[in-house]
C-alpha positions as CSV (number, residue, x, y, z in Angstrom):
1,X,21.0,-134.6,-54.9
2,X,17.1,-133.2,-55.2
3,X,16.3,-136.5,-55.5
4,X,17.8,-138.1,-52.3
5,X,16.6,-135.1,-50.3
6,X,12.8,-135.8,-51.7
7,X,13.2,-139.3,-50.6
8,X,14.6,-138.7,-47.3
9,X,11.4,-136.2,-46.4
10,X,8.8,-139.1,-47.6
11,X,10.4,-141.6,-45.4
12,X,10.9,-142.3,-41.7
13,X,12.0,-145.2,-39.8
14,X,8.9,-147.5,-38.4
15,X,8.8,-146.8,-34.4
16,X,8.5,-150.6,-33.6
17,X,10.7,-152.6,-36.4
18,X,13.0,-149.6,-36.8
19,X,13.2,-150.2,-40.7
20,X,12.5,-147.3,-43.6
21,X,9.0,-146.9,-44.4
22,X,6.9,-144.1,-46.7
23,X,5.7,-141.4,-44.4
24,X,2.1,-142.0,-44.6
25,X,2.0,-145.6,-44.3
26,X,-0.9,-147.0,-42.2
27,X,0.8,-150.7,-41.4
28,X,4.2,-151.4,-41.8
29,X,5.4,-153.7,-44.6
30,X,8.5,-155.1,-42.3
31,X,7.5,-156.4,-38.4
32,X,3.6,-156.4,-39.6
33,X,2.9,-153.6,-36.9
34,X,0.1,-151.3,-37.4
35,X,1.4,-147.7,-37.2
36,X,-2.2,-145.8,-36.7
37,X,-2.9,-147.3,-33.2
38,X,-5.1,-149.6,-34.4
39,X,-5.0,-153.8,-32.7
40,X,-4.2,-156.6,-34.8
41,X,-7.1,-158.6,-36.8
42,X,-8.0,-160.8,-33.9
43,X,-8.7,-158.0,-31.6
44,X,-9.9,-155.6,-34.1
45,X,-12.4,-157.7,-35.0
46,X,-14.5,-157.3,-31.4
47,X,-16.0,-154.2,-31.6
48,X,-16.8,-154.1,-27.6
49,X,-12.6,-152.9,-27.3
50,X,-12.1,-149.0,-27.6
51,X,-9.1,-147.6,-28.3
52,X,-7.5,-145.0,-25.8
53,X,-7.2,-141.4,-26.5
54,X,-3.9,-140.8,-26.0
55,X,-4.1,-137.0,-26.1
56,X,-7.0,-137.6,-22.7
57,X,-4.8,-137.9,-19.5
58,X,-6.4,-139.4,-16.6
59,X,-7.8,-137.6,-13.3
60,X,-5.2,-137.2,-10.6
61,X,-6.1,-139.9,-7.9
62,X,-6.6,-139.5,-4.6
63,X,-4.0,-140.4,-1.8
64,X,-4.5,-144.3,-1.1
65,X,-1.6,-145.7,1.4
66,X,-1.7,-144.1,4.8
67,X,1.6,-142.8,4.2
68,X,0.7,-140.5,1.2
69,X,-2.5,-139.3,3.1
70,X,0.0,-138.6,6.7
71,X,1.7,-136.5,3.8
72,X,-1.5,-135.0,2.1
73,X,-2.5,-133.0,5.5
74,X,0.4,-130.9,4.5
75,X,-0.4,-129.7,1.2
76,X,1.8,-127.0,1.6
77,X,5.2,-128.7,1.5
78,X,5.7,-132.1,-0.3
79,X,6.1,-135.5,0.9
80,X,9.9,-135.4,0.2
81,X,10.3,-132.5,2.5
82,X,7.4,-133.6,4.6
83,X,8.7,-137.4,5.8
84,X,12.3,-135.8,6.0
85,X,11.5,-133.4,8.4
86,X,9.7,-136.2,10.3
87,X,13.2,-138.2,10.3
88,X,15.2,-135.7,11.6
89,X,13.2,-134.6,14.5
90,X,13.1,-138.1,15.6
91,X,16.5,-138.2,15.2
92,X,17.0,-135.2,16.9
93,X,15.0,-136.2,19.6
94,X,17.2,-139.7,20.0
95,X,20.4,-137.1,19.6
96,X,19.5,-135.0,22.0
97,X,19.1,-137.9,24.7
98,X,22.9,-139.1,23.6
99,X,24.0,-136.0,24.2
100,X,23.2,-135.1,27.3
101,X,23.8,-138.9,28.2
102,X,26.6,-141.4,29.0
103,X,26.7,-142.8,25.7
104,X,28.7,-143.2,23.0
105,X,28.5,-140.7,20.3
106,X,29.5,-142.9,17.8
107,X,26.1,-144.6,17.8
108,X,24.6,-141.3,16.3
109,X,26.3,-141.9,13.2
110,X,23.9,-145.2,13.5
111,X,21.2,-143.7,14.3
112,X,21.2,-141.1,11.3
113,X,21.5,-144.2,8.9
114,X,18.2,-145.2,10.4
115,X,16.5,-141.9,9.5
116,X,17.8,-142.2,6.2
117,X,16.1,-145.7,6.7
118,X,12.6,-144.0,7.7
119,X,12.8,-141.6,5.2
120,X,13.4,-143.5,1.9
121,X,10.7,-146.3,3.3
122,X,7.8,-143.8,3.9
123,X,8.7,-141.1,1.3
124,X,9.3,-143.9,-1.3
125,X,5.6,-145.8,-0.8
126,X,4.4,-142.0,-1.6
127,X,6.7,-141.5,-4.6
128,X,5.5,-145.7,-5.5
129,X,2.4,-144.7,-5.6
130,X,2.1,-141.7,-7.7
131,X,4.7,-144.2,-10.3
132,X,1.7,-146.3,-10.4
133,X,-1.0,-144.6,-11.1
134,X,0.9,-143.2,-14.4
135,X,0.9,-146.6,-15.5
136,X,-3.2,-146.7,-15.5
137,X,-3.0,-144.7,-18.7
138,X,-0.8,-147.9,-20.5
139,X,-3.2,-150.6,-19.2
140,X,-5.9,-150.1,-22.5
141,X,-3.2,-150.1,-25.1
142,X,-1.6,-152.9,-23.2
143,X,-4.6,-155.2,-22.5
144,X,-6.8,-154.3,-25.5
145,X,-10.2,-153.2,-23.2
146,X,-12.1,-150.0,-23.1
147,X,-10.5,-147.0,-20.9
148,X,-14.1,-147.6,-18.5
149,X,-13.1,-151.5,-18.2
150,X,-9.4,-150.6,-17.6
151,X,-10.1,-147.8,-14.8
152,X,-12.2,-150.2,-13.2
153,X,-9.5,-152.7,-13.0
154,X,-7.0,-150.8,-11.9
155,X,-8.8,-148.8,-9.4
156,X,-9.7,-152.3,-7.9
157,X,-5.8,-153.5,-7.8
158,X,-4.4,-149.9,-6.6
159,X,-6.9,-150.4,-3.4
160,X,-5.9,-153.9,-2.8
161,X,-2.6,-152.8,-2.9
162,X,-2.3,-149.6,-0.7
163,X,-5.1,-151.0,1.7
164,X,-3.8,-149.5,5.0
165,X,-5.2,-152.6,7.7
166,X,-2.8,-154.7,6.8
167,X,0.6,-152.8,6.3
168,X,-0.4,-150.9,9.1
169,X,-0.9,-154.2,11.6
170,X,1.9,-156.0,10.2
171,X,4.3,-153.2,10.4
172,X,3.5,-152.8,14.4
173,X,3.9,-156.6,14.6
174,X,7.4,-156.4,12.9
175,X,8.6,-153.8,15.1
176,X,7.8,-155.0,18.0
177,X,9.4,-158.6,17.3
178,X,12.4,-156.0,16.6
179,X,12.3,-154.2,19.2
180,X,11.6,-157.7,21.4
181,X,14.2,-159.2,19.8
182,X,17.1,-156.6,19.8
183,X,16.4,-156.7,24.4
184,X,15.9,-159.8,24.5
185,X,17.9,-162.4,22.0
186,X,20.5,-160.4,20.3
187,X,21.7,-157.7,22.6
188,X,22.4,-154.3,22.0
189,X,26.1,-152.5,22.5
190,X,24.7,-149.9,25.3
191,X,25.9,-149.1,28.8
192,X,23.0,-147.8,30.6
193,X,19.0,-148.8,30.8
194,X,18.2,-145.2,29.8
195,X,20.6,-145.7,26.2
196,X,18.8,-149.1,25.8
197,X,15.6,-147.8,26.2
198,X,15.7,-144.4,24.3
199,X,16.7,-146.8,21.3
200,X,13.9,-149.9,21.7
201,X,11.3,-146.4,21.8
202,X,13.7,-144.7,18.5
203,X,14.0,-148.0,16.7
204,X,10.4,-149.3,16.9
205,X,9.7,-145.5,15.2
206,X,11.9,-145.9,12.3
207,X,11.4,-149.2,11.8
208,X,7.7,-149.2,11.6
209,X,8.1,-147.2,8.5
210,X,9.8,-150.3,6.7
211,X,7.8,-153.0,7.8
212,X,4.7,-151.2,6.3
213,X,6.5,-150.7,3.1
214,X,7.3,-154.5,2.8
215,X,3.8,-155.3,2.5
216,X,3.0,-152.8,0.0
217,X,5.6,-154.1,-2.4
218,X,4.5,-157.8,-1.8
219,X,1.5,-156.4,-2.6
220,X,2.5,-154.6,-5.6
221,X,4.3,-157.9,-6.6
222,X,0.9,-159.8,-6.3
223,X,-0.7,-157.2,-8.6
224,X,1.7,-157.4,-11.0
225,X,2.1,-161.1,-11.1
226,X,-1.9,-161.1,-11.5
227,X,-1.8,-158.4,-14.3
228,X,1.1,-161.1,-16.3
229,X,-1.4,-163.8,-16.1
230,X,-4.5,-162.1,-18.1
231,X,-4.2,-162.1,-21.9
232,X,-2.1,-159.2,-22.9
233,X,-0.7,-157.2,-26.0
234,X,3.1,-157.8,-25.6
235,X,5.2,-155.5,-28.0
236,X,9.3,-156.3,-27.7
237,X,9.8,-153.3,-29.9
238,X,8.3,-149.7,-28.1
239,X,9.4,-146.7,-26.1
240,X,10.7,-147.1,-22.9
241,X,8.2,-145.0,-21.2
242,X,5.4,-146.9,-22.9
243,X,3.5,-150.0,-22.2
244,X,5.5,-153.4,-20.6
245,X,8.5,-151.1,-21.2
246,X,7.0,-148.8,-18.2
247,X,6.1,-151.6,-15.9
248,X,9.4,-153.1,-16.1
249,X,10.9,-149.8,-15.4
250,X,9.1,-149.4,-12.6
251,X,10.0,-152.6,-10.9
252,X,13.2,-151.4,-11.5
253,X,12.6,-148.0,-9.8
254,X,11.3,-149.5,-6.7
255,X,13.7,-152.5,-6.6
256,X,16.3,-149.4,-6.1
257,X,14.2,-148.2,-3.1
258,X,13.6,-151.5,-1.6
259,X,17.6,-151.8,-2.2
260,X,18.5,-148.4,-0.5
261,X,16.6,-148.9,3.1
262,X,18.4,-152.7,3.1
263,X,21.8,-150.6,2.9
264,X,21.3,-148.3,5.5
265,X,20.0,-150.8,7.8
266,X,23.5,-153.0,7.2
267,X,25.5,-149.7,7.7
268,X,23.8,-148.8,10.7
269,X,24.5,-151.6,12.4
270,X,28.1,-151.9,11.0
271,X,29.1,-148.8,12.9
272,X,29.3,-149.0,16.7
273,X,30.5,-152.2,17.5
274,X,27.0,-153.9,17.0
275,X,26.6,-157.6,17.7
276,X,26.4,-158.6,14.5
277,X,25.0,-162.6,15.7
278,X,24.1,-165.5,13.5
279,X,20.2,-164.4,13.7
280,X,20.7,-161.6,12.2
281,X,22.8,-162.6,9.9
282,X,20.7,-164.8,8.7
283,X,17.8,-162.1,8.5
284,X,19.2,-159.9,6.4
285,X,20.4,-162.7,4.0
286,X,17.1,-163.8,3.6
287,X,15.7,-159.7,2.9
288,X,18.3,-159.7,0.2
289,X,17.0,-162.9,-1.3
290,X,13.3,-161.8,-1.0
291,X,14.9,-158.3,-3.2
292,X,15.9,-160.1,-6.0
293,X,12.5,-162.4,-5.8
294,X,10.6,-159.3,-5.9
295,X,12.9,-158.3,-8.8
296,X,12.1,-161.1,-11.3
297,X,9.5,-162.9,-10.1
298,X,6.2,-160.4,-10.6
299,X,7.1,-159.9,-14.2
300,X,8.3,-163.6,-15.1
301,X,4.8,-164.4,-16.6
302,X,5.4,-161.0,-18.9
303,X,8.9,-162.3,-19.4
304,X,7.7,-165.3,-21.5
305,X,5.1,-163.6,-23.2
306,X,7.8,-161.5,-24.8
307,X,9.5,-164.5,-25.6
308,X,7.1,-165.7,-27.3
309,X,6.0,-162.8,-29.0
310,X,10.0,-162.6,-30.5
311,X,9.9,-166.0,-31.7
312,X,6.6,-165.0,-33.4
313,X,8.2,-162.0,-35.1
314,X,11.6,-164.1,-35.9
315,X,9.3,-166.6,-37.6
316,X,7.5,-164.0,-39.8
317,X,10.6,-162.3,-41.0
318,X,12.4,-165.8,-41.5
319,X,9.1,-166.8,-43.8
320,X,9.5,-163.5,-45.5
321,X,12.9,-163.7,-46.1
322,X,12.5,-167.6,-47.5
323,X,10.0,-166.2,-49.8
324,X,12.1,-163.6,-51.5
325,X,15.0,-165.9,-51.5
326,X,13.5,-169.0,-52.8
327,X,12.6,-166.6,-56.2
328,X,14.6,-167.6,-59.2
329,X,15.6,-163.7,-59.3
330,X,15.4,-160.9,-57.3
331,X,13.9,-157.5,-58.4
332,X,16.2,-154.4,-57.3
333,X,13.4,-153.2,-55.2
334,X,13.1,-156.6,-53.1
335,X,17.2,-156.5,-52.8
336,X,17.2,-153.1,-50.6
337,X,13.8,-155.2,-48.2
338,X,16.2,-158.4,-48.0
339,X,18.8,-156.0,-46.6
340,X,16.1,-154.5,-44.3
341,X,14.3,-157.7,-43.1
342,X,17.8,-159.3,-42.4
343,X,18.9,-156.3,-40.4
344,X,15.3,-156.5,-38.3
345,X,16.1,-159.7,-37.7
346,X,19.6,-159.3,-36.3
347,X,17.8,-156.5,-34.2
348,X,14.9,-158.6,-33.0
349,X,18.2,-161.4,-31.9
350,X,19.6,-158.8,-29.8
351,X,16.9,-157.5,-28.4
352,X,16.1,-158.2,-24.1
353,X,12.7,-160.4,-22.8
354,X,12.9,-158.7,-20.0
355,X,11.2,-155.3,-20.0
356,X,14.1,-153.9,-18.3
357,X,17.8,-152.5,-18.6
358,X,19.7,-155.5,-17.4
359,X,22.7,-153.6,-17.1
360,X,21.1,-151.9,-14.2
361,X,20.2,-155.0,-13.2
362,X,23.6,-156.1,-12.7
363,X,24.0,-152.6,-10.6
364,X,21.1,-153.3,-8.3
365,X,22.3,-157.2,-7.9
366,X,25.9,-155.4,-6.9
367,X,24.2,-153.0,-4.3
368,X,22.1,-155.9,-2.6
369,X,25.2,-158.5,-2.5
370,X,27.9,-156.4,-1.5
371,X,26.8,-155.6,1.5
372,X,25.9,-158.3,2.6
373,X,29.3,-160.0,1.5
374,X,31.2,-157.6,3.8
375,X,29.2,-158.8,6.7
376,X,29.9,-162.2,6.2
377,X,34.0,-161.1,5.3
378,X,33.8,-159.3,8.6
379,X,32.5,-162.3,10.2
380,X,35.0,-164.9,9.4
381,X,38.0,-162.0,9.9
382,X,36.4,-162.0,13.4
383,X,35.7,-165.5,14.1
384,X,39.9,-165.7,12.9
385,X,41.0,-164.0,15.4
């Protein structure tokens, strides 16, 4: 019994390969994987690349994207609260007309979706970019280069992404093609020229909000894609607030609030009897197909490399394993790191290339296909009848 309690304090499990290894070792004798923060030969051996401190947290950046700055003026309440008080006054302000109008009140249940709309676009680029600038701290460990090299890099990319000109100009282009489009092609399900103009003034407001936003995440997408391409450190096996492991999750994250504006926008317009025409049909297909680009295709490049970087692991194991196994006998000792190397291996088998939970995956594909499935079942139910 003493003796099994000594050995369990002088052993732990390796973080990367997940196998039993002394307490102090330096480099584990499994996956390869140095365990004192170190880079492997190749990169050690260019004495230019400094490792981080990971005890030294980064400066808090300043606001970049015009939305966080709007939000900044108000240091006093945060952008949550900030940008949701902005979306209900302007709903009030559209609920108040409707009220004291010749409308339909049913249309305010539309128009509150729409806020929701605003809120989640502005609030989110805010919420976006403080996600991203944790993931600054990852980019030496990730990429190998000094913490002065990496800074510099990613201070370039974050004001490339959250540059203002264009989401700003785009954004007013978008919603006035909208707001063009809704008078003048598709049609809108009012009874007066006071309700149809209280809604081209409300919807070119909310809207604005998620046309800027669009950009930023093509943007973002661009950045990330970029980022895939340079020559990068790729561990399958690590935390999953660490390293690839964080970006992933963070496409993840912000898939979910490019997701969440796409499904108030669809319920909106569900509600009210809204002409629901082939255009627009058509549009929100194509948003839904541009989600799941933006899902896969910024971290594809990352995606191999971690395929690659399994196979590499799967070869050194299978060599290891070879070796003890082609020996006339095996040692008790090497009998308890066959079982280990075999068990790393079935783990390596299992593990996902994509630095994401695909089970949420699945979720997120649900939540962008659904609804739009329901539009095109409502569809053919009214072209039936």
């Amino acid at each position: 019994m003493s003796k099994d309690k000594t050995a369990e304090i002088h052993l732990h499990k390796c973080r990367y390969c997940l196998s039993t290894i002394p307490v102090g070792a330096v480099k584990c004798c499994h996956c390869r994987e140095w365990l004192d923060g170190r880079l492997e030969s190749a990169v050690e051996a260019d004495e230019s690349l400094v490792q981080p401190d990971s005890t030294v947290r980064p400066a808090e950046l300043p606001p970049a994207s015009f939305q966080s700055r709007l939000a900044a003026r108000f240091p006093q309440v945060s952008y949550w609260v900030f940008y949701f008080t902005l979306s209900m006054m302007l709903y009030f302000v559209i609920a108040l007309h409707w009220t004291f109008g010749n409308e339909d009140r049913i249309f305010l249940v539309s128009f509150m979706f729409n806020a929701m709309q605003m809120f989640f676009s502005a609030a989110g680029i805010v919420w976006f970019e403080k996600l991203l600038d944790r993931f600054r701290a990852e980019i030496p460990e990730i990429t190998g280069w000094s913490r002065e090299r990496s800074e510099e890099y990613y201070l370039g990319a974050r004001e490339r992404v959250f540059s203002a000109k264009i989401p700003v100009l785009l954004g007013l282009i978008v919603c006035t093609a909208a707001v063009v489009g809704d008078s003048r092609v598709i049609g809108m399900p009012f009874s007066t020229d006071s309700g149809r103009i209280a809604y081209l003034i409300y919807e070119f407001c909310f809207l604005f909000w998620s046309a800027s936003a669009i950009v930023y995440f093509i943007k973002f997408a661009m950045f990330i894609r970029e980022f895939g391409d340079l020559d990068l450190r790729i561990l399958i096996i690590q935390e999953e607030n660490s390293g690839i492991r964080m970006l992933g999750k963070f496409i993840l994250q912000t898939t979910l609030f490019a997701v969440l504006p796409y499904i108030f926008s669809i319920t909106a317009r569900h509600i009210g009897g809204w002409n629901f025409s082939s255009l627009l049909s058509v549009w929100f297909a194509c948003f839904g197909v541009a989600i799941l680009f933006y899902l896969f295709w910024p971290i594809y490049n990352i995606h191999r490399a971690m395929i690659r970087e399994k196979d590499r692991k799967l070869n050194l194991i299978s060599n290891e394993l070879n070796n003890l196994l082609a020996r006339p006998r095996l040692e008790k000792e090497n009998i308890h790191k066959v079982r280990n190397l075999m068990e790393i291996r079935t783990h390596l088998h299992e593990i996902n290339t994509w630095p994401f939970d695909m089970n949420k995956v699945v979720g997120l594909l649900s939540a962008v296909i659904i609804p739009m499935a329901s539009i095109l079942v409502d569809r053919a139910l009214k072209g039936g009848k």
